[in-house]
N, C-alpha and C positions, 0 to 999 in steps of 0.2 A: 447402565447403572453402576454406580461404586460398588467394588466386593470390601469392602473395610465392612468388619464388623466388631468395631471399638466401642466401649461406653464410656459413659461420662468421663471428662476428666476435670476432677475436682481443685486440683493443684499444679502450681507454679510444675515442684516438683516431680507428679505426677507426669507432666507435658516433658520436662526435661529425660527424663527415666523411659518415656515411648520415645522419644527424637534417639537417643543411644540405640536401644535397641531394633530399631527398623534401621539405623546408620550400620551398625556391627552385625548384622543377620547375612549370613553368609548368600554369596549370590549363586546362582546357576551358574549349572556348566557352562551355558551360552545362555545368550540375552537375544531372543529375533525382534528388530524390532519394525514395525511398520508403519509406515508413514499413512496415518485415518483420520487427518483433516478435512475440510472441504474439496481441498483441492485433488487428495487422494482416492477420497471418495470416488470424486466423480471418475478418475481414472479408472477404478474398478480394484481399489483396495477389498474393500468387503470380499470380494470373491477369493485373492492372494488370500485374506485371513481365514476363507471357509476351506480353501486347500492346503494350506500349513494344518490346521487345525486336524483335519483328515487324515494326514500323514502323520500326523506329531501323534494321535490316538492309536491309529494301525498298528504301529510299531511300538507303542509304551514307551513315547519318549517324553512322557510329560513332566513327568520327576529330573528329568534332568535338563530338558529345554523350555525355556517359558516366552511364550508369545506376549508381548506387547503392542497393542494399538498406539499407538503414540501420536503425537501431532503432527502438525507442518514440521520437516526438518529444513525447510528453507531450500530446496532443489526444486521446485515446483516444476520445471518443463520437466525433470525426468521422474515424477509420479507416474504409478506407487514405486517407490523406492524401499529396501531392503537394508538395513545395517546390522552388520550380528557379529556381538560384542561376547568377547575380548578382543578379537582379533580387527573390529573394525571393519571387517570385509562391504561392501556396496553394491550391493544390485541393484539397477536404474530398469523404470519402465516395464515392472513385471510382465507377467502372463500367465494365468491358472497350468498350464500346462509343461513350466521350468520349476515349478513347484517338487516335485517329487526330485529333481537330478540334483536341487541344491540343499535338498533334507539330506540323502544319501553320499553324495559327494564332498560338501560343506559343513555338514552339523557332525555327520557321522565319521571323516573320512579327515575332515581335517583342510579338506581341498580347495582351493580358489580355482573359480570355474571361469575360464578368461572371456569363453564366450557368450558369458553374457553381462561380460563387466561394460564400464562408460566406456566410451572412446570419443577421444575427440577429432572429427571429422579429417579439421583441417590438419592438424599435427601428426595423426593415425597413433597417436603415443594412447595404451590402455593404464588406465585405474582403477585398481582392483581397492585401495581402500578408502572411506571417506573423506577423509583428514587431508589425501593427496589431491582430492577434488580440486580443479582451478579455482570451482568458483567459491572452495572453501580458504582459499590461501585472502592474506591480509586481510581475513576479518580477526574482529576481537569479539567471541559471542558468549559473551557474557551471561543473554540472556535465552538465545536462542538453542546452545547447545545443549541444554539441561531438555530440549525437546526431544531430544536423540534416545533419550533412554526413559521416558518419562511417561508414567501412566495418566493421563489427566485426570482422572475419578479415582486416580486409587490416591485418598489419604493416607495412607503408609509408605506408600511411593514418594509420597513430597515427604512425608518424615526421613527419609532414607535420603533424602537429597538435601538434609538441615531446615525442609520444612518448619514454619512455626519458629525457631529455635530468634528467631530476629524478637516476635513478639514476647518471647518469654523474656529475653533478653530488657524489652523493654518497661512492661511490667513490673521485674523486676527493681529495676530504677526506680519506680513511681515519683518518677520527676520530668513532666510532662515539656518544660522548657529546655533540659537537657536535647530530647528525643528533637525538636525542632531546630537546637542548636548542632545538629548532626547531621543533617539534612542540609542547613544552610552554610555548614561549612564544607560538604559536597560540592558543591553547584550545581546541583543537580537541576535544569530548567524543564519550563513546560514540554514537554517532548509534542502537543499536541499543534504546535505550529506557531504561537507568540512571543516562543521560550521565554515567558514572563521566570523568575527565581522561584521554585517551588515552596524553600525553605522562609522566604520572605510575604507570599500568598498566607501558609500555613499562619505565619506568627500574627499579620494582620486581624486574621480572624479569630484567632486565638484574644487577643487583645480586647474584642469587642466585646461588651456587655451584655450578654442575653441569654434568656432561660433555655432555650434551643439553640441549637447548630446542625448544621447537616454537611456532608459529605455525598460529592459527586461524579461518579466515573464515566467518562464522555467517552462511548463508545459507539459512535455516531459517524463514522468513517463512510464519508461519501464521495470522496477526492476519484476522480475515475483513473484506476490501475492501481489504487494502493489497498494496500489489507495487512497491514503491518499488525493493527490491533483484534484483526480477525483473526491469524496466529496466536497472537497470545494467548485470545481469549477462549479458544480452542487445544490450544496446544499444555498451557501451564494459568491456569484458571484461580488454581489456588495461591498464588503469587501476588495475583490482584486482589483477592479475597486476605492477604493475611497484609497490603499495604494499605489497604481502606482501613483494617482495623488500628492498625500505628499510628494512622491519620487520625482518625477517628478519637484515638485516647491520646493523640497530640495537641487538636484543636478544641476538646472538651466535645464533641459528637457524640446523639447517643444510636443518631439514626443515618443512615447513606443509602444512595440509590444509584445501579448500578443502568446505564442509560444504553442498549443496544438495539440497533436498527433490527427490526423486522425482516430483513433481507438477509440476516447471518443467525440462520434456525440451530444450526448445529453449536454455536456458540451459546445462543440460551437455552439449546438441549442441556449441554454440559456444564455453566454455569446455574442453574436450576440442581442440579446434580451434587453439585459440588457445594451450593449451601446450605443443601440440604442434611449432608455429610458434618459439615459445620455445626449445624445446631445440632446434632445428634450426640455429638462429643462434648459440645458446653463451647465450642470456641466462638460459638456468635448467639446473642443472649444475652439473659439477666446475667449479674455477676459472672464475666468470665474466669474460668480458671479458679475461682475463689475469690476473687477481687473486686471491689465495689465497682469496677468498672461494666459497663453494660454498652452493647452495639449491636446495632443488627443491621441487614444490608433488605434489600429489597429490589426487585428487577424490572426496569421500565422496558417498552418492548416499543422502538419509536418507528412512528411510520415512512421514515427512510427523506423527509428534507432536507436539503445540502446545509440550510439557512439554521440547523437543529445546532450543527456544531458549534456555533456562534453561543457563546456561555447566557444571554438573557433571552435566548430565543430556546435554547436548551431548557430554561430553568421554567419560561411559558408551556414547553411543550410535557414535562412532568406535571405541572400544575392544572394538566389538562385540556389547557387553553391554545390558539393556536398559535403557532411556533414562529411569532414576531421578536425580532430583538426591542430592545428599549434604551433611549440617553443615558450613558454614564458619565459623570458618577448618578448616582450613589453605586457601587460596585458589588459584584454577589458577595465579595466577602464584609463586606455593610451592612446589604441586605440584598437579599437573594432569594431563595426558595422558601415559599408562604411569609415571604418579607424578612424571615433570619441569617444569620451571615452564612456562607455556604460558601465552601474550597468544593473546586471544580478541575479537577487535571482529568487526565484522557490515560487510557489504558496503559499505556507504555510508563509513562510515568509513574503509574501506581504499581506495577512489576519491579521497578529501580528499586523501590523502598524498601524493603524484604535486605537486598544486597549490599544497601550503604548500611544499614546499621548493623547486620552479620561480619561484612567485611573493615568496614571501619572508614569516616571519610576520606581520610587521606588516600586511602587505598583506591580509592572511587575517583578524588581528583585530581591522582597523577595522570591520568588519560583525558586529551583532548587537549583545548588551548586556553589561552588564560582568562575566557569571558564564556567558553562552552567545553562544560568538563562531559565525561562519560562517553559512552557511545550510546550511536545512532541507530536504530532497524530502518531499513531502506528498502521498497518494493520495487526492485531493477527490472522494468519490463520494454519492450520495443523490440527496435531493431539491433539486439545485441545477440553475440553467441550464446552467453549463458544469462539466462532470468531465473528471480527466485527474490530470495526474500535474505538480505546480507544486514549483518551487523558490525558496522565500523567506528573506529576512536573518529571522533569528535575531529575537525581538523588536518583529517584524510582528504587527498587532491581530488577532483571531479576525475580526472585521468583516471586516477588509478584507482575508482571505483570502476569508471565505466571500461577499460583496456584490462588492466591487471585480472581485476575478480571478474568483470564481463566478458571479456575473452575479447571486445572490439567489436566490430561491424561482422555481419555473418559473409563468407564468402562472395567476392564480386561487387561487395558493396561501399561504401564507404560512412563513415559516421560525419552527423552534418554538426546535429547541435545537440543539447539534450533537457528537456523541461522539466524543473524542481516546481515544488508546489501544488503540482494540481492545477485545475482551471483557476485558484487566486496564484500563481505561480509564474516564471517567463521562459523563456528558450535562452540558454548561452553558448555562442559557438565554439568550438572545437580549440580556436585561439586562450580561451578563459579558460583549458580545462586545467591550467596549475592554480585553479580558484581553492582555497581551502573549505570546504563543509562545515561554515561556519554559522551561525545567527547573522552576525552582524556584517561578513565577506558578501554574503548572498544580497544581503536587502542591500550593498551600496550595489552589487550587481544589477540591481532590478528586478532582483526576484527574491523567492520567498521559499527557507528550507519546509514549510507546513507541516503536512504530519510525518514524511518521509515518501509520496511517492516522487518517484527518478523514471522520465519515460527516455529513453536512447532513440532519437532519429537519425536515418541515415538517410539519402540524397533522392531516397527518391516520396522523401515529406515536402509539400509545398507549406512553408511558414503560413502563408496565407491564410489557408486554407484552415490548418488544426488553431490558428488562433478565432478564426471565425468559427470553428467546430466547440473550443472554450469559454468567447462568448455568448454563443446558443446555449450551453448548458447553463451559464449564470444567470441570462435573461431566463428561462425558464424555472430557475432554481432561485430568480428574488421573490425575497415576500413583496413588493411591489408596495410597501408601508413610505420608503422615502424616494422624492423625484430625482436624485442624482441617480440611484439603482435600476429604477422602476423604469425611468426615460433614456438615462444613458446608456444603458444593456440594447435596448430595441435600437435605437440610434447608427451603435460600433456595429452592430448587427447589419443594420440595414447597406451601411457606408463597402463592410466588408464585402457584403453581397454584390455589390456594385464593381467592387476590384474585380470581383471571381469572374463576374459577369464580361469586364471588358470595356466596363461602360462609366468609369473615372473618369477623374483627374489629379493633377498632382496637388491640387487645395484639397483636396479630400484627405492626404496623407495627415495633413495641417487641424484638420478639424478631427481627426480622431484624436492627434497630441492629444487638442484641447479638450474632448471631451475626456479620457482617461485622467486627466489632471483635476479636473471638476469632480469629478467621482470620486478619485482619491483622499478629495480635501472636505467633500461635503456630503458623502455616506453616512448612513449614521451607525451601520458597521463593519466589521470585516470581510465581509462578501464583498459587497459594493467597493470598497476602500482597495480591493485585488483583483476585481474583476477584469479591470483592463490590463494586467500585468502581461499576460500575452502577449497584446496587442502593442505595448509599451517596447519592451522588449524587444518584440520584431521589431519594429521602427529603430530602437537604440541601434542593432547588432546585425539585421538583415534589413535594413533598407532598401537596397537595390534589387530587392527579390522583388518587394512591393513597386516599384517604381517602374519594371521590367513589366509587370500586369497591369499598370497603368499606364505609360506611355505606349509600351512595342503588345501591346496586348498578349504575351504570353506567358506562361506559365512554365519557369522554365524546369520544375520536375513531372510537368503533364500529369498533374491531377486534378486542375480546374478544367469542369468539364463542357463549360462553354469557349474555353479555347484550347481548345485541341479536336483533332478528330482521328478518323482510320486510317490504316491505309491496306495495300495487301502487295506484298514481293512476289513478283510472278515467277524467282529462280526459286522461293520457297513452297509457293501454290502449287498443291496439285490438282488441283480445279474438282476437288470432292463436292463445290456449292453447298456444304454445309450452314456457311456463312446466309449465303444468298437465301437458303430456304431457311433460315430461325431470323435473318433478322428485322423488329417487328413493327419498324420504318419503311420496309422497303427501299432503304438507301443502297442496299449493295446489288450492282444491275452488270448485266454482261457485255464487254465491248463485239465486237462485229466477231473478231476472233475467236470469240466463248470467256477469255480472261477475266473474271469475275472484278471489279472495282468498285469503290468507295464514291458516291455522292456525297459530297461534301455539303451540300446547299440540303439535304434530306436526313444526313446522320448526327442524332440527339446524342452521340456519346456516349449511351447505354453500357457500350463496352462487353456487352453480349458475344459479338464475332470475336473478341482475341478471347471470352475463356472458353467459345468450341470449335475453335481452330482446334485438330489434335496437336500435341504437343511435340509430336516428332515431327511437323511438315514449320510450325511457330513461322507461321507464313503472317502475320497479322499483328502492326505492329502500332502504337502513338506517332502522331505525330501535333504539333503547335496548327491549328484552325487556321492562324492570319500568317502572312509575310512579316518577315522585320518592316517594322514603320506603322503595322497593324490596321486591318479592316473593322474594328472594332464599333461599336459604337459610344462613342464621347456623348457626355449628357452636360450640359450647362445649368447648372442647377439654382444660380445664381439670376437668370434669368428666362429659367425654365425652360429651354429649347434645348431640341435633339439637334446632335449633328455627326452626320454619317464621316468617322475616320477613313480617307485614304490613303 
């Protein structure tokens, strides 16, 4: 719960006079601060914060050190994580019991404790303070780093951070087209995946004639590996809460709904929290501030459909109903929620606002390129050294997102490709990685920057494979309302299934083009219209991976698990028959010898024997099912007949 215990604030004034004084209020000795997101959580944050807590009491050091829960700080592999400011210091990956040596040593003492700072593996080089983190270098975090020291429920926290100070700011104005014409001299675009012009949305519906309007925060994040607005909405809650209202007395709004999937509890713990804090002070409500203006927000809690994100299918699934998109135009900012014009941006976006008019546009649109201003939040997850949650200028190389701030392929590996977008998203290879992070770079690439997640593969992803993994998630994830979605998903599905299998041809590479094309042009929205983008993709930039499981029937990073099978190295075996007794084919049988072997005619690929193989004898190893030239089986589909490849 918030410790703010402010009352009403009846004035402009008033708001300006609290934003001073929680800014000038002298800070602590030290600042601990703890990363108690979801992500941290699950770490076992809570427990780091009930032994700081312990210690910090013992010793009567409350008066002069203050614990912070803070949010995501964007390190996620190394939760719970430690920052304690001034000094900056980083502790990665706590443990209840380094607690007391870094109260005594660090808070007390002054000390940087080397042994249990980051290291990085490959380099062996130590980082004792944030800022020098790798995977903190070439970002610009604009928005992310105010998580670092930031109480998310405490309203006097975000007034100490210029809280508020954007909407007094604007208020004061009371020139409603001013506030949109600052916006759209930003550039600030949809951060939510269509980068439609935020400033050009707003004025639309601003324009239209109607007794109501509403305001829409799409928080609806179902991309699988991203959670950019699960951060926020976690971390600086009140950012969104104070750009809905800007919006809000921008577009003439007296009402907004703030739209979060059911699957992210901790964000509408503290969102709940956090407007509740709002109205208690007067900042959401009749007459805010003293000002004829009136807003208030409201919390929709969505039941987690991919198809929600989709803005008419969003705007069905507040209304109730279920979560079908619909033909546009007419468009939501036309008509939209209970039929009135309705601005719909997504988290991230609604955080920028706060900053472009505190900081000022120009200041906003000197960053990035000259069709996508600002920076980007990006969820860097895969096969890379460092994951976590980065914020980079607009216009930043795919390189040197995924090398510079990811550190590269982890040890032994090599980096293959890496998929922007999401399942509507595509694979670009390692060739494209001087592609700039653009809107308009990406979509000639073939893919789609969406809402920002970045998954990094490295050589041993079979393309195949994670695009057939993408389009199982869309077929499952369409509303099944139009037949390009509803039939083409099961289709690329069934085609891919048939690569995996062995059991192609090379017309089949042909007939997926064509259906991904059909879908593209006769979806009736953007699920359907990106669904094949994977698939697209691989075909553009990895062809010959696909052509490789369709001609020579194999797989050549051995994850398709109908061609490949086991094998066992008898200079590695030490004939423990571990193998022989778990596995639960009965494919693995002893030669005359005792040498335990692989049936190949009996083994399903389960992959059971290489993870208990002990890992000191790694006697058990992949290998490709068929010869070059492939035993596969080829299907004629055109005339219906099986025919056994020799």
């Amino acid at each position: 719960m918030t410790k703010n215990s402010l009352r009403r604030i009846n004035s402009l004034i008033e708001l300006q006079k609290l934003i001073e004084f929680w800014a000038g209020k002298p800070r602590p000795e030290k600042i601990i601060s703890l990363s108690s997101a979801s992500c941290g959580r699950a770490s076992g944050a809570l427990k780091i914060s009930s032994a700081l807590d312990k210690c910090l009491r013992e010793l009567n050091l409350t008066d002069r050190f203050e614990l912070k829960l803070t949010g995501c700080h964007g390190f996620c592999q190394l939760e719970p994580d430690l920052v304690i400011f001034p000094e900056g210091y980083f502790y990665p990956s706590l443990y209840p019991e380094q607690v007391p040596a870094i109260v005594e040593k660090t808070l007390l003492a002054g000390e940087f404790l080397h042994e249990f700072a980051f290291k990085d593996q490959q380099s062996g080089k130590v980082y004792s303070r944030v800022f020098e983190l790798p995977l903190y270098q070439k970002q610009l975090r604009w928005l992310l780093d105010a998580h670092l020291d930031l109480d998310p429920l405490s309203l006097e926290d975000y007034f100490a951070h210029q809280g508020f100070s954007a909407l007094r700011k604007v208020l004061t104005w009371d020139n409603q087209e001013k506030v949109i014409d600052l916006i759209t001299a930003s550039g600030l675009r949809g951060r939510g995946g269509a980068g439609f012009p935020t400033g050009l949305k707003w004025r639309l519906a601003r324009n239209v004639e109607s007794q109501e309007k509403y305001l829409v925060c799409n928080g609806d994040e179902g991309d699988p590996g991203a959670y950019m607005d699960r951060g926020l909405l976690e971390s600086n809650p009140f950012s969104v809460v104070e750009g809905m209202i800007i919006g809000g007395y921008a577009i003439g709004a007296r009402k907004g709904f703030i739209y979060i999937r059911q699957e992210y509890p901790l964000a509408i713990e503290r969102m709940e929290a956090v407007l509740r804090s709002c109205r208690q002070v007067g900042l959401l409500g009749e007459k805010i501030l003293g000002t004829e203006f009136s807003f208030d927000l409201e919390i929709i809690r969505g039941a987690g459909a991919f198809v929600s994100g989709e803005e008419t299918a969003l705007i069905a699934s507040i209304e109730g109903r279920r979560a079908f998109p619909r033909q546009r135009p007419p468009f939501p900012v036309v008509r939209g929620l209970f039929g009135q014009p309705t601005v719909i941006n997504n988290v991230e976006t609604w955080a920028n606002v706060p900053l472009i008019i505190r900081q000022g546009p120009e200041w906003y649109s000197q960053v990035g390129t000259t069709t996508s201003k600002g920076t980007k939040i990006f969820s860097l997850v895969g096969q890379v050294r460092f994951t976590g949650l980065v914020e980079v200028p607009l216009g930043i190389s795919i390189g040197e997102v995924v090398q510079e701030i990811g550190g590269g392929a982890p040890a032994g590996r090599k980096i293959k490709a890496v998929q922007t977008g999401g399942p509507s998203g595509g694979c670009l290879p390692t060739s494209m990685f001087n592609l700039p992070l653009d809107y308009e770079a990406l979509q000639a690439a073939g893919t789609i920057m969406g809402s920002g997640g970045m998954i990094v593969l490295d050589d041993s992803t079979c393309l195949v494979d994670l695009a057939l993994y993408f389009l199982k998630f869309a077929s499952g994830e369409s509303c099944g309302k139009c037949a390009p979605c509803r039939l083409g998903t099961v289709q690329m599905v069934e085609i891919l299934e048939r690569i995996t299998r062995g059991e192609a041809q090379l017309s089949d590479l042909d007939r997926l083009e064509k259906l991904g094309r059909v879908m593209q042009k006769g979806s009736l929205c953007g699920l359907g219209r990106t669904a094949a983008n994977p698939v697209l993709s691989g075909l553009r930039y990895f062809r010959e991976e696909f052509e490789t499981h369709v001609v020579r029937k194999q797989c050549p990073a051995l994850v398709c698990r109908k061609l490949i099978t086991y094998a066992i190295d008898r200079e590695k075996c030490r004939r423990c028959y571990l193998c022989l007794k778990n596995c639960p084919f009965g494919a693995i049988k002893k030669e005359a010898d005792g040498w335990p072997y692989v049936d190949e005619e009996l083994c399903q690929s389960c992959g059971l024997c290489l993870n208990i193989c002990p890992k000191e004898f790694d006697a058990i190893f992949k290998k490709p099912r068929y010869s070059e030239g492939g035993e596969g089986r080829m299907v004629d589909y055109e005339n219906n007949q099986g025919l056994n490849r020799k």
